[in-house]
Steps between C-alpha positions, in 0.01 A plus 500: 500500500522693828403335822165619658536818708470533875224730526428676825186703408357599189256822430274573150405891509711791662581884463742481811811323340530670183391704198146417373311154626754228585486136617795417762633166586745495847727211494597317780868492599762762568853546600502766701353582849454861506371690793200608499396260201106543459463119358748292772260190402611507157891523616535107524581314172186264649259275288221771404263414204663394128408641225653450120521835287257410326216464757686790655445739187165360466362559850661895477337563185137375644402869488472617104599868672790383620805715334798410723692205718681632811753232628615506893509280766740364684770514243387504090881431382448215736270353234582735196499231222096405589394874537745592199242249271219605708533816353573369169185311515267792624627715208478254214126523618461849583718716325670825646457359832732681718732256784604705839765290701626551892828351605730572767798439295625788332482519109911490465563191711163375269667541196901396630418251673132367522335266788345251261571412161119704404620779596590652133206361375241665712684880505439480148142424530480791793418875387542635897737294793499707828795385658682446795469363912231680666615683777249631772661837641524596148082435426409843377142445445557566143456323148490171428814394631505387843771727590745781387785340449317289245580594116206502229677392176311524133600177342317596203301802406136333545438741779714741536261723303190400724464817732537211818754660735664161634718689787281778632179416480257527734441084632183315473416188658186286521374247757311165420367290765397101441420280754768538783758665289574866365651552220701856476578605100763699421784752642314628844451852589698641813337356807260245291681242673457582820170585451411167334711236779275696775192409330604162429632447861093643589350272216706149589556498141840338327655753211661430212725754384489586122798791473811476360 
């Protein structure tokens, strides 16, 4: 039985990290410290909130519209073996479900020599990985990768055939506000960022980053 994931954030209901209407769950956790990261809270492999695959899978699926997972963080291959049955979980219940996975490792290192013993286990579950380090003087504004050096690989043909233009098209984000934090959903649009820290600074409001 995997051990219960480190979950950062999770979100039930998107358009802005995938094809179609997808739940995404952030883990918490990640080995790299790249410049410019948009979730530096989520870069410490810190206590967040555990949560077994199966209350995982259950809580993504709330929504019956729900037709895809998005994994980032932090680091998924940090945790692959929990999102790997994850995955498995939300697809024995909803069939065709489609799994899109962010990593900063790149797919040959993956597949030579991966991080955590998961690893295999969750690129077979995974139908797109966008992968490598993001790197900020190469943020194009474009697609959903973070930035251009970043490769979109087709693990399996799920999507390649869904008319959703993974490197070039046009980002979307949206902003929810609770309480004293905002929550930011999905690759950001040139200047977003800017735009949003400013109004925070005005507001006095904490953010939570949700991008990979």
């Amino acid at each position: 039985m995997d051990a219960p994931l480190n979950v950062a954030a999770t979100w039930v209901g998107t358009a802005d990290l995938g094809p179609g209407w997808r739940s995404v769950v952030w883990v918490q956790g990640c080995p790299f410290s790249c410049p410019g990261c948009m979730s530096p809270d989520w870069i410490p492999p810190a206590p967040a909130r555990p949560a077994t695959p199966a209350e995982l899978s259950a809580e993504l699926l709330a929504d019956p519209a729900v037709d895809g997972l998005t994994f980032s963080g932090g680091e998924p291959m940090q945790q692959a073996g929990g999102l790997a049955e994850v995955a498995r979980l939300a697809r024995r219940a909803r069939p065709g479900l489609s799994v899109v996975c962010f990593t900063g490792h790149r797919l040959e290192r993956l597949r030579a020599h991966p991080p955590t013993p998961g690893v295999p286990r969750l690129l077979a579950e995974v139908d797109v990985l966008v992968d490598g380090p993001y790197v900020q003087g190469r943020d194009d504004g474009r697609g959903l990768r973070g930035s251009a050096n970043q490769r979109v690989h087709h693990l399996t043909g799920r999507l390649s055939g869904s008319g959703y233009d993974f490197e070039n098209r046009h980002r979307t984000a949206e902003i929810a506000v609770g309480g004293r934090e905002a929550f930011l959903i999905g690759v950001p649009p040139p200047d977003l960022l800017t735009v949003f820290d400013t109004a925070v600074d005005r507001s006095g409001r904490a953010t939570a980053w949700s991008t990979p």
